[in-house]
N, C-alpha and C positions, 0 to 999 in steps of 0.2 A: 539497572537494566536486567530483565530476565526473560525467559525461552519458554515457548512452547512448542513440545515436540509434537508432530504426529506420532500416532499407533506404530507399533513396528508390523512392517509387513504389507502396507500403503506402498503404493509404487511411488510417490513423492519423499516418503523416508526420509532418503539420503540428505538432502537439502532442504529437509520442510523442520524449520524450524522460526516458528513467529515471534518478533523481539517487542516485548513490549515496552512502554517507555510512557512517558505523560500524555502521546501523542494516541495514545490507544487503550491505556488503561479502565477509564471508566466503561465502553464499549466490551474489553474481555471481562471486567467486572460484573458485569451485567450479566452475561451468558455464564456465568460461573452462578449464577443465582434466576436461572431460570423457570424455575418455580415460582418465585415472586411474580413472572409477568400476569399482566391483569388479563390478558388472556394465550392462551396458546400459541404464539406467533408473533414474530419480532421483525424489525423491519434492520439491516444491517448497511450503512452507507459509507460510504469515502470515496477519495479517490483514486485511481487506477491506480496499479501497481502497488497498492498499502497495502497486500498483504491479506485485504478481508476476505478473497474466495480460499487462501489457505485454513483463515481463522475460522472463517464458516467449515469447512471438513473437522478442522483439529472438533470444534462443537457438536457436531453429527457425529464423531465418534462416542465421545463422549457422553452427548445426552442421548442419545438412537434417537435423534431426530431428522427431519429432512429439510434437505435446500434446495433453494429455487433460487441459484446466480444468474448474474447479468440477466434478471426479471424485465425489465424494458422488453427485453426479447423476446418475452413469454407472450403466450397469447392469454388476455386477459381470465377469460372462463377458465383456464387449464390453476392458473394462481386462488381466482376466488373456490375453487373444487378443492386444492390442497389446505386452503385455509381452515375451510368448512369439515375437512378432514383432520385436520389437528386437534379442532376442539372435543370435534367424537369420542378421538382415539387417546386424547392428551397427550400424542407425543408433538414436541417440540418443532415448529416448522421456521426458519432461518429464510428469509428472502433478500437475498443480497441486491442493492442497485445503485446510482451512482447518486440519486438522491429522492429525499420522500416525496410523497405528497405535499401540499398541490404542484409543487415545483416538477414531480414526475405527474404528467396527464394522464388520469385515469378517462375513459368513459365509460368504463358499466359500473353504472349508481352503486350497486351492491358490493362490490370487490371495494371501489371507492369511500363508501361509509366504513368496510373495516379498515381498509387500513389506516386512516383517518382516526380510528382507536386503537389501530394496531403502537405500541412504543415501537422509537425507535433509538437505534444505539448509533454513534456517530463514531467513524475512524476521523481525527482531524489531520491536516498535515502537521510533519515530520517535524520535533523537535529536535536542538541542536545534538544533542546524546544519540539520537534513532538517526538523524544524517551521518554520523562519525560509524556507527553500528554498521550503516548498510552499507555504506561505501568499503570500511572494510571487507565486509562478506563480499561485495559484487569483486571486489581486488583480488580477494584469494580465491575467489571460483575462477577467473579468470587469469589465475597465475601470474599476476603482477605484483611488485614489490614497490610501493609504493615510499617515499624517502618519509623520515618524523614529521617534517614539518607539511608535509601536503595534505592530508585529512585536516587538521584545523583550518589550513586556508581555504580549502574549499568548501567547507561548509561555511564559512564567515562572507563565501562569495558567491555561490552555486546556487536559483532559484530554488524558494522552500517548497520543491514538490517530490515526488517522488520516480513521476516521470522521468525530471530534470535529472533526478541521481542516476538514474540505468541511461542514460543518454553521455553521461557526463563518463562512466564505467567504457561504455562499449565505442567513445571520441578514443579516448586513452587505449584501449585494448589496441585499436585499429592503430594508432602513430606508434604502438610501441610493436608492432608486432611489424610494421614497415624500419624500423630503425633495429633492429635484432634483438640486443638483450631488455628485459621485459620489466624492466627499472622507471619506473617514474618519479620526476620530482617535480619543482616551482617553473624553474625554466622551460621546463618541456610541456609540460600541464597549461599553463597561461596562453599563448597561442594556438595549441591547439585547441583549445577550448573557444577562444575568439571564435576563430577562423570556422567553427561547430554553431557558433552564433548560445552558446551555453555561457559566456561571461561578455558584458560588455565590452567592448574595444578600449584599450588607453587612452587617455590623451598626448599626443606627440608630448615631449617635451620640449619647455620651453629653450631656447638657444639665444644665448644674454650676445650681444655686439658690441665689439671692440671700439670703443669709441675712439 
């Protein structure tokens, strides 16, 4: 598992550091060899909270190229103009969204045909090393001390998204910050996480009769 930092002097600094893992690697690979693309512009997808609008900046530093995140948003002509402007100028343009073509509906034919040649780089969800990773990091930003054994269990239990880990952080933060000291273990974590609707419920146990 290893790090990429932001530039120092970015207002994200402090906390921006993106962990790479199997779940992301070929993705940072790729931007690491951005000259190979077959043309000026890359198309960069996952899902929320992976991380990709930090990994799109750490890249724009780096290569002096531009981003256009959460592009759905974008009004189409304003995307096919920056496209069209990358090739010009050959700097790099990064268009982050939550997934490509045809799955993301383009209508204007022209924006539509490049990105359609545009590559794209895939963030996928979270391997088990990048859920043990993040849940850390979300525990120690949030000052919680978490017991040995509760990061394995929860990632062998916790839905594989990334969503799910900042939900499962901020279930925790809230019980432990209602109960005083900021300790979390199995016992405390398992219910509250039910009761969150982030693990499924038990099954009663069974209760054998005295015959």
């Amino acid at each position: 598992m290893t790090q990429l930092r932001l530039p120092l002097g970015m207002p994200e600094a402090r906390d921006a550091e993106f962990l790479v893992s199997e779940a992301n690697a070929r993705a940072v690979h790729q931007l690491d060899h951005w000259g190979a693309w077959p043309v000026m512009a890359a198309l960069l997808t996952g899902p929320r909270k992976s991380g990709r609008s930090l990994l799109a900046r750490v890249f724009a530093e780096k290569a002096g190229g531009e981003i256009i995140d959460n592009a759905e948003l974008w009004a189409e002509a304003d995307i096919f103009h920056a496209w069209n402007r990358a090739q010009a100028t050959r700097h790099p343009l990064l268009i982050v969204a939550d997934v490509p073509p045809p799955q993301w509906e383009i209508r204007l034919p022209d924006l539509r045909s490049r990105l359609m040649a545009t590559p794209t780089l895939a963030i996928d969800p979270p391997d088990d090393a990048l859920m043990g990773q993040l849940l850390w990091r979300f525990f120690d930003r949030r000052r919680l001390i978490p017991a040995p054994d509760l990061v394995p269990w929860l990632v062998s239990r916790v839905e594989r998204s990334y969503v799910a880990l900042v939900r499962v952080a901020d279930a925790l933060e809230d019980e432990a910050g209602s109960r005083g000291p900021a300790r979390l273990s199995i016992q405390m974590a398992k219910p509250t996480l039910e009761m969150a609707g982030l693990l499924p419920r038990s099954e009663p146990e069974a209760v054998s009769e005295t015959p």
